[in-house]
mmJSON file of the N, C-alpha and C atoms, coordinates in Angstrom:
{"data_MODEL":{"atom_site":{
"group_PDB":["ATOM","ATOM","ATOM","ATOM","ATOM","ATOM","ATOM","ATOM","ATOM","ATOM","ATOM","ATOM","ATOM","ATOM","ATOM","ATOM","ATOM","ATOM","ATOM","ATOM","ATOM","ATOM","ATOM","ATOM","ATOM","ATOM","ATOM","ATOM","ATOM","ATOM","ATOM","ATOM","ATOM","ATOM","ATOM","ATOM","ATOM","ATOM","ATOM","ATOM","ATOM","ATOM","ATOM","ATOM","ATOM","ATOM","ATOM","ATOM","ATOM","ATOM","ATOM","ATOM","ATOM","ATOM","ATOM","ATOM","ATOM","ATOM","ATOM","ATOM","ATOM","ATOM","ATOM","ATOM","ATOM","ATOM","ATOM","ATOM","ATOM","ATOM","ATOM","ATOM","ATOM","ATOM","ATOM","ATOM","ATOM","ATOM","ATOM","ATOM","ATOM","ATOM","ATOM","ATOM","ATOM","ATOM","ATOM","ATOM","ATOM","ATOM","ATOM","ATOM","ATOM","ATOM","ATOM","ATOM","ATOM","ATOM","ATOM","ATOM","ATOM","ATOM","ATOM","ATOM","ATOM","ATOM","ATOM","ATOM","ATOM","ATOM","ATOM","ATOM","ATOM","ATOM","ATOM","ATOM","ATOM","ATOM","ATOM","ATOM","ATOM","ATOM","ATOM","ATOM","ATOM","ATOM","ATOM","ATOM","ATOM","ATOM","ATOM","ATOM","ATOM","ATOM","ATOM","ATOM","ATOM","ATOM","ATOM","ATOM","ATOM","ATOM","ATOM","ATOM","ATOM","ATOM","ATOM","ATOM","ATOM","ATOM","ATOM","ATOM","ATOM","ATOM","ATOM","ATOM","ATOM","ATOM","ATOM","ATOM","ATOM","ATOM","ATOM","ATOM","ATOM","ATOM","ATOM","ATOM","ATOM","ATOM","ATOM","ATOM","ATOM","ATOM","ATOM","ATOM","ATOM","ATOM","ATOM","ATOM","ATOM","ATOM","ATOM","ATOM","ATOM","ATOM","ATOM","ATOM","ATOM","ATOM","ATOM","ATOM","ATOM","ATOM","ATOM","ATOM","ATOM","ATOM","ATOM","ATOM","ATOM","ATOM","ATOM","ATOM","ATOM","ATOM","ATOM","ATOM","ATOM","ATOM","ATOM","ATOM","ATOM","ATOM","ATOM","ATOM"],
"id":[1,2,3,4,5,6,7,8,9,10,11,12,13,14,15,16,17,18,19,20,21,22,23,24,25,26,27,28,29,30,31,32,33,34,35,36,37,38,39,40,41,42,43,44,45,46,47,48,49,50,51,52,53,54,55,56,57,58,59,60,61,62,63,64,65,66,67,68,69,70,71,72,73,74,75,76,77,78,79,80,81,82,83,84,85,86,87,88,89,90,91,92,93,94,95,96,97,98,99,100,101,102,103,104,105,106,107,108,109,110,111,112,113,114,115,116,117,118,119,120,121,122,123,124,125,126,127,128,129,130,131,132,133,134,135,136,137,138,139,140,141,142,143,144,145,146,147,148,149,150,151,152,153,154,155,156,157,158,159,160,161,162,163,164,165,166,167,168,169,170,171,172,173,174,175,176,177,178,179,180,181,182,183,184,185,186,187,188,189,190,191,192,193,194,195,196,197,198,199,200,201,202,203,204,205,206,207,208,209,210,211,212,213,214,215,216],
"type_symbol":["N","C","C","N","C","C","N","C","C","N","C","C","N","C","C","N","C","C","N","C","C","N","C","C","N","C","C","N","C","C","N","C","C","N","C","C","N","C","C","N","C","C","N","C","C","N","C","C","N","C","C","N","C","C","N","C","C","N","C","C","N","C","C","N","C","C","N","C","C","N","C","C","N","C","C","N","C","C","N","C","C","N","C","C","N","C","C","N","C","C","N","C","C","N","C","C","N","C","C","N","C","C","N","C","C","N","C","C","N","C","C","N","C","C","N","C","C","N","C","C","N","C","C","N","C","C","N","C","C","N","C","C","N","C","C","N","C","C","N","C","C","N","C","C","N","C","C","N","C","C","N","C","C","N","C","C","N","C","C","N","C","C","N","C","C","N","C","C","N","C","C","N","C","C","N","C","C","N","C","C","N","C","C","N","C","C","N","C","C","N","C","C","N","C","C","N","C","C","N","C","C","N","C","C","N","C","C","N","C","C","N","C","C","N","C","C"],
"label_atom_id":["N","CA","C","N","CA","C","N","CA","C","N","CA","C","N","CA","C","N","CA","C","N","CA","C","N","CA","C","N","CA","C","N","CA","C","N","CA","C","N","CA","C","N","CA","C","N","CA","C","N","CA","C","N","CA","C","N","CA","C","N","CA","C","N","CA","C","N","CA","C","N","CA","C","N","CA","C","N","CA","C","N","CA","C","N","CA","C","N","CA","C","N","CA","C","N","CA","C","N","CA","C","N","CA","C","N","CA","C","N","CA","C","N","CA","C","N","CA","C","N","CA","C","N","CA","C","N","CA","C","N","CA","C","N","CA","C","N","CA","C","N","CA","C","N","CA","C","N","CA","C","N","CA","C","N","CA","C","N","CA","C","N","CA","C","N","CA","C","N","CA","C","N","CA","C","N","CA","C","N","CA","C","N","CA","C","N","CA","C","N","CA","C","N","CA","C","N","CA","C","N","CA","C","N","CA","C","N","CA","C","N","CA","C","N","CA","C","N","CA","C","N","CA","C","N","CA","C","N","CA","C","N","CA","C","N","CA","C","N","CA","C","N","CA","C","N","CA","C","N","CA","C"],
"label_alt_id":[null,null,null,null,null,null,null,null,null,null,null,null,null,null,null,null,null,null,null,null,null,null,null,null,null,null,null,null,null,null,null,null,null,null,null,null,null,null,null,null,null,null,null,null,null,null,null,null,null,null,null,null,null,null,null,null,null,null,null,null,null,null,null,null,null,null,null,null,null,null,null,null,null,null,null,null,null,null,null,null,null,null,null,null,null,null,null,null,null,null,null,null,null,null,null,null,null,null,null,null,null,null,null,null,null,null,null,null,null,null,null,null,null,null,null,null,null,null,null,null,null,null,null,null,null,null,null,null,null,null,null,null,null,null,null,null,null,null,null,null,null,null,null,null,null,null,null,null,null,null,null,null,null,null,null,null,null,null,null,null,null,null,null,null,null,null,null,null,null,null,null,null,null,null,null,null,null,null,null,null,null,null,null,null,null,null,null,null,null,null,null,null,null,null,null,null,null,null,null,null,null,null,null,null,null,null,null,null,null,null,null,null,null,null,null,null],
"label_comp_id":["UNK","UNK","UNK","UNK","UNK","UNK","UNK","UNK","UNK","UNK","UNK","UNK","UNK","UNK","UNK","UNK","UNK","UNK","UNK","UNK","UNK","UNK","UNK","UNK","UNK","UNK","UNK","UNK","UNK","UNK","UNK","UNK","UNK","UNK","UNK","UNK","UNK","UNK","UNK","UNK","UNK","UNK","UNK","UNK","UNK","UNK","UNK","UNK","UNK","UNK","UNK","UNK","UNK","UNK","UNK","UNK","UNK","UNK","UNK","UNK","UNK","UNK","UNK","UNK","UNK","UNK","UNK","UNK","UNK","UNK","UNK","UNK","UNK","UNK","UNK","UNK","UNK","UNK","UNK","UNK","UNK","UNK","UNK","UNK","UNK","UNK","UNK","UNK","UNK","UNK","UNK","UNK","UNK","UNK","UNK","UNK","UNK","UNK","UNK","UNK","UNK","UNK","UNK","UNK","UNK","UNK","UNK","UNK","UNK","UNK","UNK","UNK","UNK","UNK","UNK","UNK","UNK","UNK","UNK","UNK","UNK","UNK","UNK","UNK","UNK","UNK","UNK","UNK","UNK","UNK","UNK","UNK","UNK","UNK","UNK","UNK","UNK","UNK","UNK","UNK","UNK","UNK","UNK","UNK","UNK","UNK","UNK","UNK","UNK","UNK","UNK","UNK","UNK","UNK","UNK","UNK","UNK","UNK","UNK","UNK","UNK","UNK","UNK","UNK","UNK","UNK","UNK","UNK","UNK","UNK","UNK","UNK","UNK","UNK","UNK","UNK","UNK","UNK","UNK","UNK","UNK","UNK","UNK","UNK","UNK","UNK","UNK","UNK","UNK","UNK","UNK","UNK","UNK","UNK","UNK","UNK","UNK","UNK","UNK","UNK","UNK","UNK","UNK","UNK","UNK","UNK","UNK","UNK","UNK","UNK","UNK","UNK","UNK","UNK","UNK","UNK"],
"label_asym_id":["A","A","A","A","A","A","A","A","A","A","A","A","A","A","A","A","A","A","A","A","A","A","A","A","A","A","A","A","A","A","A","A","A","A","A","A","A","A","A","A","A","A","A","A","A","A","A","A","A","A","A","A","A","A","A","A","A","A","A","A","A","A","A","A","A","A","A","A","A","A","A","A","A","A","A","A","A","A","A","A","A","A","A","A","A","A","A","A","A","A","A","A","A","A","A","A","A","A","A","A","A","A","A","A","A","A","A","A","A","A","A","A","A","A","A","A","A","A","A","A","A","A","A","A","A","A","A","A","A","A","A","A","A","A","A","A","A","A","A","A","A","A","A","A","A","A","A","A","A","A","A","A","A","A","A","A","A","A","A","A","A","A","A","A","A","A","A","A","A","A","A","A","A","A","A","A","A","A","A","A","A","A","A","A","A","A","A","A","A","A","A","A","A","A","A","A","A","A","A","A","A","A","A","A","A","A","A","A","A","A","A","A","A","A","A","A"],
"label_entity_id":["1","1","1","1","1","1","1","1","1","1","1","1","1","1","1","1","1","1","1","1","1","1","1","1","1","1","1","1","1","1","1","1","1","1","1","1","1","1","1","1","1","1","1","1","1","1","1","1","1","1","1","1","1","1","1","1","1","1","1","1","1","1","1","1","1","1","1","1","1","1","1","1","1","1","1","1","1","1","1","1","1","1","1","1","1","1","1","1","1","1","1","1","1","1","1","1","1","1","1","1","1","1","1","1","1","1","1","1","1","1","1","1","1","1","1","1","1","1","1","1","1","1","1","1","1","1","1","1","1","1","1","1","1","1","1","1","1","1","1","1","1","1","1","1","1","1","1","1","1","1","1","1","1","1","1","1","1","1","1","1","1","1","1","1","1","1","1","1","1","1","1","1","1","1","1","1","1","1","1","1","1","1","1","1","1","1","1","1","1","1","1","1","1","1","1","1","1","1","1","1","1","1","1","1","1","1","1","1","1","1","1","1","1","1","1","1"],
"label_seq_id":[1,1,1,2,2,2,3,3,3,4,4,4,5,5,5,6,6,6,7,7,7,8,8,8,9,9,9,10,10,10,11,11,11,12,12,12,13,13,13,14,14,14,15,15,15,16,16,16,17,17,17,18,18,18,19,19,19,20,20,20,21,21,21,22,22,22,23,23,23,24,24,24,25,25,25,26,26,26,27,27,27,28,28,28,29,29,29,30,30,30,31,31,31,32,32,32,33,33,33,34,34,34,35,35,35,36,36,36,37,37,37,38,38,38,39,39,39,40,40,40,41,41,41,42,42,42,43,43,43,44,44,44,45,45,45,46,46,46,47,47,47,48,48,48,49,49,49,50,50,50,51,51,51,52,52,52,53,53,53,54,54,54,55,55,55,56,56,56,57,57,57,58,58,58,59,59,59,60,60,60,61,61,61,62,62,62,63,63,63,64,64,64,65,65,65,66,66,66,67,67,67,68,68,68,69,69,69,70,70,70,71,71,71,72,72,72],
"pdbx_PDB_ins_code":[null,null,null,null,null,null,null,null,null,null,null,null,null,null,null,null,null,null,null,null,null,null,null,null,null,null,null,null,null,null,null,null,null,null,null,null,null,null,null,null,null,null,null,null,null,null,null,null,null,null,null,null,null,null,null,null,null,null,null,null,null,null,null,null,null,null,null,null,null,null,null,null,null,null,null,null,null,null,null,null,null,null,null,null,null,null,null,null,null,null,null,null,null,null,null,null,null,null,null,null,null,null,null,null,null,null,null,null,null,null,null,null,null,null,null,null,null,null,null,null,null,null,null,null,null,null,null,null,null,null,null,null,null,null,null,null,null,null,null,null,null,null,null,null,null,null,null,null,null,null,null,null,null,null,null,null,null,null,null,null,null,null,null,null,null,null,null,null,null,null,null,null,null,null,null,null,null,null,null,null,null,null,null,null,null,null,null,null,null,null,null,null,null,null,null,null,null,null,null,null,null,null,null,null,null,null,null,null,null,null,null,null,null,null,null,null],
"Cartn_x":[238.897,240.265,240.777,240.387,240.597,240.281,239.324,238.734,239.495,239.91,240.857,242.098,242.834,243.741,243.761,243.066,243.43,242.892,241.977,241.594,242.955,243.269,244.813,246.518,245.864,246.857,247.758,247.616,247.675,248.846,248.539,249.478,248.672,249.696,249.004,249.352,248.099,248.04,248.145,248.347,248.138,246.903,246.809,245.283,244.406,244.435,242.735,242.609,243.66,243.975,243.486,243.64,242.993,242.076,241.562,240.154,239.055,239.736,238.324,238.426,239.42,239.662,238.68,238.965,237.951,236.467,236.154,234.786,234.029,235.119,234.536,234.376,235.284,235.247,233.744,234.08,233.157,230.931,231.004,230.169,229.87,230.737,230.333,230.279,230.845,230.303,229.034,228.018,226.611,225.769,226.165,225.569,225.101,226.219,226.443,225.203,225.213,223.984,222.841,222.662,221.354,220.629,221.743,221.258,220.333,221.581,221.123,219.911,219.64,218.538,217.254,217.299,216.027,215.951,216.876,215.818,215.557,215.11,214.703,215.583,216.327,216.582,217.828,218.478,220.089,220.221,221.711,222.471,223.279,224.126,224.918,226.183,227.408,228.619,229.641,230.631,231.747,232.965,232.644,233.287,233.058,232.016,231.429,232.543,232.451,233.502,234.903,235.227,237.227,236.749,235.905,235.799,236.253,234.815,234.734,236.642,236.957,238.361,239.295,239.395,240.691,240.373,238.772,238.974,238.713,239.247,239.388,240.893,241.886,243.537,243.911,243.186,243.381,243.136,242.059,241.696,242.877,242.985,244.384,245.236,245.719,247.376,247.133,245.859,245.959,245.916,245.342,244.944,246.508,246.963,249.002,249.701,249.277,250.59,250.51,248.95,248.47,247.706,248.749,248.049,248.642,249.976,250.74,250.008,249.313,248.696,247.758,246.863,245.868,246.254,247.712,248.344,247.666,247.709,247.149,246.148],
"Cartn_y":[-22.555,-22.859,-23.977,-23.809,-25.106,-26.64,-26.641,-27.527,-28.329,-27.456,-27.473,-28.021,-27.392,-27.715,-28.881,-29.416,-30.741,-32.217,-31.374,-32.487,-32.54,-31.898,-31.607,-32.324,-33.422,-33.426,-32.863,-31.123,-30.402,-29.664,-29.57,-29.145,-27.718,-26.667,-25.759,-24.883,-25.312,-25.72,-23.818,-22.767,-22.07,-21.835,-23.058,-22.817,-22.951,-23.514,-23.355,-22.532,-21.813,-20.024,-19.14,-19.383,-18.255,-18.619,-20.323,-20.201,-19.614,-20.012,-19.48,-18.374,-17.506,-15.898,-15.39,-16.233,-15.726,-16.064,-17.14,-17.469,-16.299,-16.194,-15.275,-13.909,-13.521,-11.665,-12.131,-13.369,-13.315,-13.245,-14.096,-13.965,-12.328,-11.709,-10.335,-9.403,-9.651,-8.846,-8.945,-10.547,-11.243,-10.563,-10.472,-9.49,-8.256,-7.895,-6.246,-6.043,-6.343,-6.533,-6.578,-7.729,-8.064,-7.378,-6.913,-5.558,-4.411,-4.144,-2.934,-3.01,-4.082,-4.612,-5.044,-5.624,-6.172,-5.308,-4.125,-3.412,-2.44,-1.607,-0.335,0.509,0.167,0.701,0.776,-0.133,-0.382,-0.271,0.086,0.67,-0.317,-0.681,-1.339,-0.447,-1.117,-0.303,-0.559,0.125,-0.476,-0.69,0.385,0.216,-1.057,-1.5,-2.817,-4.195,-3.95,-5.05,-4.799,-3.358,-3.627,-4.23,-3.888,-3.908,-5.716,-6.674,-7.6,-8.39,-7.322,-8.482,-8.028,-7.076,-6.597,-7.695,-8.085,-8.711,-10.64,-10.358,-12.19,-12.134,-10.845,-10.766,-11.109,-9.989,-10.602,-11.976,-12.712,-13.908,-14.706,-14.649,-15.333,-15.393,-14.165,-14.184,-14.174,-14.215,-14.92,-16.539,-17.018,-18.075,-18.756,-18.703,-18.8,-18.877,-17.876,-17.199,-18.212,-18.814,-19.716,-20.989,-21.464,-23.131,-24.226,-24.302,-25.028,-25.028,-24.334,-25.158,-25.699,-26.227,-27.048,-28.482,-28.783,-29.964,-30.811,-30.717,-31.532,-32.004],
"Cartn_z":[195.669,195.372,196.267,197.007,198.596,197.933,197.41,196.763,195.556,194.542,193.782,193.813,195.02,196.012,196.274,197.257,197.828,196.482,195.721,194.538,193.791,193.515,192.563,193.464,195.042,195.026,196.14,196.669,197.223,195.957,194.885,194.025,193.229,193.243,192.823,191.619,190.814,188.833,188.693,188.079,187.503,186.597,185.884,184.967,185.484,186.547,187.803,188.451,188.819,189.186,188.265,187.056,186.357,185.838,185.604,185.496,186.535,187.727,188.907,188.565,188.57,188.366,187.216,186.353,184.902,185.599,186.319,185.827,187.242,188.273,189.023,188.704,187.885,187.139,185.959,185.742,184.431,185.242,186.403,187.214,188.042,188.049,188.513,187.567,186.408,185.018,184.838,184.934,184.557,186.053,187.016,188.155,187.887,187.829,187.104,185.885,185.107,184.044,184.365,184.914,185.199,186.359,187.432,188.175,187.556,186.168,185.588,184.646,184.164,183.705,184.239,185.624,186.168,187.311,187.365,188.916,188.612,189.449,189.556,190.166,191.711,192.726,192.545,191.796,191.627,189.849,189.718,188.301,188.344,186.79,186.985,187.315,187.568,187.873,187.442,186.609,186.291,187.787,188.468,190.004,190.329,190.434,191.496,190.246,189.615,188.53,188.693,188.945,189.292,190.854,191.8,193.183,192.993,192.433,192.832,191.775,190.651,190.256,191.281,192.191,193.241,194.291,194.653,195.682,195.709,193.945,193.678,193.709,193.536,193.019,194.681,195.358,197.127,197.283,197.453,197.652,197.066,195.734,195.073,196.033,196.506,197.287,198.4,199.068,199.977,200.549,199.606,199.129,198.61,198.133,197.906,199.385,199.688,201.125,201.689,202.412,203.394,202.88,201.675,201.003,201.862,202.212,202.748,203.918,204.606,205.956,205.754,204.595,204.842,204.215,204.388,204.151,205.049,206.021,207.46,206.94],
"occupancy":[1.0,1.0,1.0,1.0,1.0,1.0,1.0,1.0,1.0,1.0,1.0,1.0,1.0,1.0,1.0,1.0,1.0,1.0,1.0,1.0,1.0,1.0,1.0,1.0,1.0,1.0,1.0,1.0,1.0,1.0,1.0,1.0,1.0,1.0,1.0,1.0,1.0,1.0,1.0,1.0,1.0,1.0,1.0,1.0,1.0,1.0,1.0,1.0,1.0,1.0,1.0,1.0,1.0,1.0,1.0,1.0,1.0,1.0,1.0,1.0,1.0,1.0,1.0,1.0,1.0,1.0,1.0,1.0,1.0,1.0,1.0,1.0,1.0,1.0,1.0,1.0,1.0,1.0,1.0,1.0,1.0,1.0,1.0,1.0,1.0,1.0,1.0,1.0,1.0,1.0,1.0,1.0,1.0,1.0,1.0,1.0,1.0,1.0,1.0,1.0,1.0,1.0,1.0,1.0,1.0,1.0,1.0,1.0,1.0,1.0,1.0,1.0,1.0,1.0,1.0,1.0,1.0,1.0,1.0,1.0,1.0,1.0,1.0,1.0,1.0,1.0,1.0,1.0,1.0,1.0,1.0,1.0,1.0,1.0,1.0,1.0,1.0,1.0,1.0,1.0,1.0,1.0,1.0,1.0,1.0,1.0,1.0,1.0,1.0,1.0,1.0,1.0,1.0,1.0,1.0,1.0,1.0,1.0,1.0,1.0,1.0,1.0,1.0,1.0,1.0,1.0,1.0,1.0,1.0,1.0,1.0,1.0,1.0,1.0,1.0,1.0,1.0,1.0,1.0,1.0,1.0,1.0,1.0,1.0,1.0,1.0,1.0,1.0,1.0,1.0,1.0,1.0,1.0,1.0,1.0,1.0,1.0,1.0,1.0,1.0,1.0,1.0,1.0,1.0,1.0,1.0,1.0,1.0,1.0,1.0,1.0,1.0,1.0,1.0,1.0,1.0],
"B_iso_or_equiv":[0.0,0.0,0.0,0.0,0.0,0.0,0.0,0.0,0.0,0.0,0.0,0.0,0.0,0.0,0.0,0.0,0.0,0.0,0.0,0.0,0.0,0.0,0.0,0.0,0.0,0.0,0.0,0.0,0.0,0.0,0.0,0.0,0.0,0.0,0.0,0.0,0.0,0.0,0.0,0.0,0.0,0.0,0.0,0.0,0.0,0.0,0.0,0.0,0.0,0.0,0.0,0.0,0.0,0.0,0.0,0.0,0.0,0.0,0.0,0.0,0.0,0.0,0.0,0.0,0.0,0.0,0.0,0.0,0.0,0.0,0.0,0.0,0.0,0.0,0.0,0.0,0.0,0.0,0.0,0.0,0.0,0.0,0.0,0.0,0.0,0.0,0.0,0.0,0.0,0.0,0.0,0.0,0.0,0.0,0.0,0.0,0.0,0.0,0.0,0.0,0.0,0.0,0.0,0.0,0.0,0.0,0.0,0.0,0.0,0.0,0.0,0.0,0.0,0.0,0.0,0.0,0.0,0.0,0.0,0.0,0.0,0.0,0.0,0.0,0.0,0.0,0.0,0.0,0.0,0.0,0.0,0.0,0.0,0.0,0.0,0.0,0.0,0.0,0.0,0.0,0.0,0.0,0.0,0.0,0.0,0.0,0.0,0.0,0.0,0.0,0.0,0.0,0.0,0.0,0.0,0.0,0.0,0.0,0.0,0.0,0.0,0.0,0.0,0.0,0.0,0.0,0.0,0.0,0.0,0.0,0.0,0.0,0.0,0.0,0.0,0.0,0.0,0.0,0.0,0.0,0.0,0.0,0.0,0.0,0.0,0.0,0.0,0.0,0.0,0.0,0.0,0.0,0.0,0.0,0.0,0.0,0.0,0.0,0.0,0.0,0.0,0.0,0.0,0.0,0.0,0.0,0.0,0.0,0.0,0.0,0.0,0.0,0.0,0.0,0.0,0.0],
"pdbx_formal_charge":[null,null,null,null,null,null,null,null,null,null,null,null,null,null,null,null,null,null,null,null,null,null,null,null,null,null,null,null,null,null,null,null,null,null,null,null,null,null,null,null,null,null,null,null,null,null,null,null,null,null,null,null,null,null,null,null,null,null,null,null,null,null,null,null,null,null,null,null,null,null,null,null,null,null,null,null,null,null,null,null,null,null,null,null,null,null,null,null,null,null,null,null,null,null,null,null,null,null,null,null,null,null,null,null,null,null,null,null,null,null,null,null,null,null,null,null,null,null,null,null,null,null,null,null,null,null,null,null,null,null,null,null,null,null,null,null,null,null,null,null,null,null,null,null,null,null,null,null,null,null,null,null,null,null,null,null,null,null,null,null,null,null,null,null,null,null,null,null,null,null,null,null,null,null,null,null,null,null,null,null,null,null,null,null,null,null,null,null,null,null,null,null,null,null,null,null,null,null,null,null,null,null,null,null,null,null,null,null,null,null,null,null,null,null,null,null],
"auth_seq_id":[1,1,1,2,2,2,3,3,3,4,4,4,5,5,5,6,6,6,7,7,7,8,8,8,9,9,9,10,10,10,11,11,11,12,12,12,13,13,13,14,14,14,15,15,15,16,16,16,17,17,17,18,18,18,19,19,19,20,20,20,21,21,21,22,22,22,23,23,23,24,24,24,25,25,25,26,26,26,27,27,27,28,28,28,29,29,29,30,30,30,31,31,31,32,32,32,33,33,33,34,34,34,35,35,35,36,36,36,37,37,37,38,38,38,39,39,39,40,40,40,41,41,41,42,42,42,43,43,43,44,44,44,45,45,45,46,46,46,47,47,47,48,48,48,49,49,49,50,50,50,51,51,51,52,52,52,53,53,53,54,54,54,55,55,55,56,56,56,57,57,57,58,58,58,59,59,59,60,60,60,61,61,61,62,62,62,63,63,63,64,64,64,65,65,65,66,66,66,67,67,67,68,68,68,69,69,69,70,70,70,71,71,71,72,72,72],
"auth_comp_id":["UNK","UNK","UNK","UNK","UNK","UNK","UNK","UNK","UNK","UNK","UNK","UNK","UNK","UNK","UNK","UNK","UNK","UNK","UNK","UNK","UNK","UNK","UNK","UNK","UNK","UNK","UNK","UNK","UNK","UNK","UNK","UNK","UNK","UNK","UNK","UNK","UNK","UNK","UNK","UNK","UNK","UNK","UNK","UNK","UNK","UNK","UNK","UNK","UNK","UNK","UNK","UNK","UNK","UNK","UNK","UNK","UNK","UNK","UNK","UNK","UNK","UNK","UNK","UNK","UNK","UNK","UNK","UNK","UNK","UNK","UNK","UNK","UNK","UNK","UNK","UNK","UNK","UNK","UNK","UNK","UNK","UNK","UNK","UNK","UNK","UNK","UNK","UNK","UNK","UNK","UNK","UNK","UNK","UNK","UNK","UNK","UNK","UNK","UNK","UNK","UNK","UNK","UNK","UNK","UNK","UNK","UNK","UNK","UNK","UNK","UNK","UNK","UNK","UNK","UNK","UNK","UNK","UNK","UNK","UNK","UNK","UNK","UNK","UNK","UNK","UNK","UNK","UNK","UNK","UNK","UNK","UNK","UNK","UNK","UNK","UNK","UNK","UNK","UNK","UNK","UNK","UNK","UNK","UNK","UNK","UNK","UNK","UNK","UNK","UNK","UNK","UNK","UNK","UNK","UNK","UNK","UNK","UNK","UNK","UNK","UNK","UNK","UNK","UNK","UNK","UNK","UNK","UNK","UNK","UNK","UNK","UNK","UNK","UNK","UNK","UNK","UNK","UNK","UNK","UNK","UNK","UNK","UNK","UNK","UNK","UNK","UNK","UNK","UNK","UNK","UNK","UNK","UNK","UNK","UNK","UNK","UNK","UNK","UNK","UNK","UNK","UNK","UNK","UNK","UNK","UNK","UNK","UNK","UNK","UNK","UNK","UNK","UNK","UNK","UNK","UNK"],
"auth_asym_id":["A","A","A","A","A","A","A","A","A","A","A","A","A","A","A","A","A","A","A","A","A","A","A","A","A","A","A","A","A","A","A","A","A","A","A","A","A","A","A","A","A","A","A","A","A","A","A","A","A","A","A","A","A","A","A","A","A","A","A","A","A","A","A","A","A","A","A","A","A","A","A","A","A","A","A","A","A","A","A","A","A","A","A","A","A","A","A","A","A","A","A","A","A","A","A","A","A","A","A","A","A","A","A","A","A","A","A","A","A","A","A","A","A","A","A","A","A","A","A","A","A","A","A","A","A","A","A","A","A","A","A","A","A","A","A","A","A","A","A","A","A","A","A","A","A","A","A","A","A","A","A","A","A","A","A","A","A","A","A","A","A","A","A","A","A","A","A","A","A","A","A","A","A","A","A","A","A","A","A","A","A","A","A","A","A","A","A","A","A","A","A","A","A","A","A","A","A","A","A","A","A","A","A","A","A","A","A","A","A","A","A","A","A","A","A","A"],
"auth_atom_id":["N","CA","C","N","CA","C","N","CA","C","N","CA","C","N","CA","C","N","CA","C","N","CA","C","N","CA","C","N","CA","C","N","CA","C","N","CA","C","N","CA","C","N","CA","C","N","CA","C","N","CA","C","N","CA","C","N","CA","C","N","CA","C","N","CA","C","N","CA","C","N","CA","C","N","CA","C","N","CA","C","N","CA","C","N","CA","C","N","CA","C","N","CA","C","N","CA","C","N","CA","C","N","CA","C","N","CA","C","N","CA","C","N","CA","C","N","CA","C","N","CA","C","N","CA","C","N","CA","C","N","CA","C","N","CA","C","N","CA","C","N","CA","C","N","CA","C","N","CA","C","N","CA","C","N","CA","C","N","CA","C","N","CA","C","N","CA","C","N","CA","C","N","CA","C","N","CA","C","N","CA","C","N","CA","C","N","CA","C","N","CA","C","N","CA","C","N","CA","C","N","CA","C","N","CA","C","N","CA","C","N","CA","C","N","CA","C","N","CA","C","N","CA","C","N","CA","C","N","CA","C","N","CA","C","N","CA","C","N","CA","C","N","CA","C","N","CA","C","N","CA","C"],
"pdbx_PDB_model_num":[1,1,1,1,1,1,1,1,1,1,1,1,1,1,1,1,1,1,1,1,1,1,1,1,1,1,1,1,1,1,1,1,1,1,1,1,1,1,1,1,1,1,1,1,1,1,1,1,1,1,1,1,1,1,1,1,1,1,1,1,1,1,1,1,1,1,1,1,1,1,1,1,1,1,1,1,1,1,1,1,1,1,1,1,1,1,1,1,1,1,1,1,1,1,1,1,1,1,1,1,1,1,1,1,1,1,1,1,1,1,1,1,1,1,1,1,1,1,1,1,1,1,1,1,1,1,1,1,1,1,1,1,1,1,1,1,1,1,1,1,1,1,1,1,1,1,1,1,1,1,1,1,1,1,1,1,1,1,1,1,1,1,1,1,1,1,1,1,1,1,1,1,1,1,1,1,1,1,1,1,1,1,1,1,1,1,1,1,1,1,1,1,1,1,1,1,1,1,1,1,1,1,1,1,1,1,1,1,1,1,1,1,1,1,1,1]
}}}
């Protein structure tokens, strides 16, 4: 998002917020699968998919709270 951020400007778009959001829930859904598909030792989880979208909703607002300091 940092990245995003200072490419954009230091301006902060909404639709690049919820694209990373999508492509990162959408990347731990394709984890999740292929866990449950290519191992032995590990299951997939629907837990491990709210886990990893609660801790992209954190990242978001934290990522908001503290944008204005990487103006510098």
């Amino acid at each position: 998002m940092l990245y995003l951020y200072k490419k954009n400007d230091f301006r902060f778009n909404n639709k690049w917020m919820l694209t990373v959001l999508l492509s990162v829930l959408l990347y731990g859904i394709i984890i999740e699968i292929l866990q449950g598909l290519l191992t032995i030792s590990r299951s997939a989880d629907i837990f491990d998919v709210a886990a990893n979208l609660i801790g992209s909703l954190i990242g978001i607002y934290f990522f908001k709270s503290v944008k204005n300091k990487f103006k510098t």
